[in-house]
N, C-alpha and C positions, 0 to 999 in steps of 0.2 A: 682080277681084282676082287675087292668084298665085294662089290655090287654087282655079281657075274659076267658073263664074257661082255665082252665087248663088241658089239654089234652095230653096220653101218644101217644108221638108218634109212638109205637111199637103195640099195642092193641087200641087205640082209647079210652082208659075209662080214663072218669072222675077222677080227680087223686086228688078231694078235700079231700078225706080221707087217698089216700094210694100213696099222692106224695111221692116221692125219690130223686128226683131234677130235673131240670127246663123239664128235657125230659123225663123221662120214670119212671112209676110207681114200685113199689120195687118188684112182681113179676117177668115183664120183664127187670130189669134192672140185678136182681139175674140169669136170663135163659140168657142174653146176658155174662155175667160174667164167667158160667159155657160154654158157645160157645168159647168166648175169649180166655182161659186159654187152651183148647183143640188145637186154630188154631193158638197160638203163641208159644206151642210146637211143633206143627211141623214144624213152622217157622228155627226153633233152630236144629231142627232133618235133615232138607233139608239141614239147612245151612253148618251141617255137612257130608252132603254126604249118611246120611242114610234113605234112603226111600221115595220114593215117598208115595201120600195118598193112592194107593192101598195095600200098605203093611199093611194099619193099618184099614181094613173096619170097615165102619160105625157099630158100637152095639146098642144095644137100647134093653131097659128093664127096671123093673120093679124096682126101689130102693128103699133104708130104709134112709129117712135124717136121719144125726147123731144126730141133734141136736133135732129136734122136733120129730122124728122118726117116721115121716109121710112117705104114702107110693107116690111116686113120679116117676112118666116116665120119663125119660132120653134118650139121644142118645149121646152115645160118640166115639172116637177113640181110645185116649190112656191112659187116665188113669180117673176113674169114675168118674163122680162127687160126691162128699161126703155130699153137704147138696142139698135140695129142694132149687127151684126158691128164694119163700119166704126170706128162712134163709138165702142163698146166696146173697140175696138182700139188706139183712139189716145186715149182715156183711159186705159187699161191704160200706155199707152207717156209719157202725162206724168207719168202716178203715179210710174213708176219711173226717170224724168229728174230729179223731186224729190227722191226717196227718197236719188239717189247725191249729187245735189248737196250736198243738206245734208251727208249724210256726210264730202265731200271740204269743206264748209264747218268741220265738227268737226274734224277733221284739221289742218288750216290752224291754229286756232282753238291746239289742242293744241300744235301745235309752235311757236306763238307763244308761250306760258304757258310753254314750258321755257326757249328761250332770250330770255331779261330778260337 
């Protein structure tokens, strides 16, 4: 692009092949997504009075994605992750292909309902 290569911020690689969007390549943005999900549960567990993070020590192991059923390192607290980086990544990346579509689908939708 004019703004030169594209570069993940997370890993440093080249992301001509394996962007995800503007920032992080779809490996790292799937291992940020399975990070995320784990510390905005216990966001929700704090907020209810149960547990600090030693209650729920770090695990880490050896897992089976669901989807590609590649074998995948992990580290979690409370509850596994269920897909690799990867698939994590590029569901993270249709959810939010969805999300805008429809949006641009309301839109469309709205400015039709004005001019009748």
């Amino acid at each position: 692009g004019p703004r030169g290569p594209l570069i993940c911020r997370d890993c440093g690689a080249d992301m001509g092949d394996v962007r995800a969007n503007r920032r992080y390549c779809v490996p790292c943005l799937g291992r940020r997504a399975n990070m995320l999900s784990r510390r905005s549960q216990f966001e929700r567990l704090r907020r209810r009075g149960l547990g600090e993070r030693s209650d729920y020590p770090a695990r880490s192991g050896t897992l089976e994605c669901g989807r590609c059923s590649g074998k995948f390192e992990a580290e979690w607290r409370t509850r596994k992750p269920q897909l690799c980086a990867w698939c994590r990544g590029r569901a993270v990346l249709a959810n939010s292909e969805r999300k805008s579509r429809r949006a641009s689908e309301a839109r469309r939708a709205a400015r039709g309902a004005i001019n009748i």
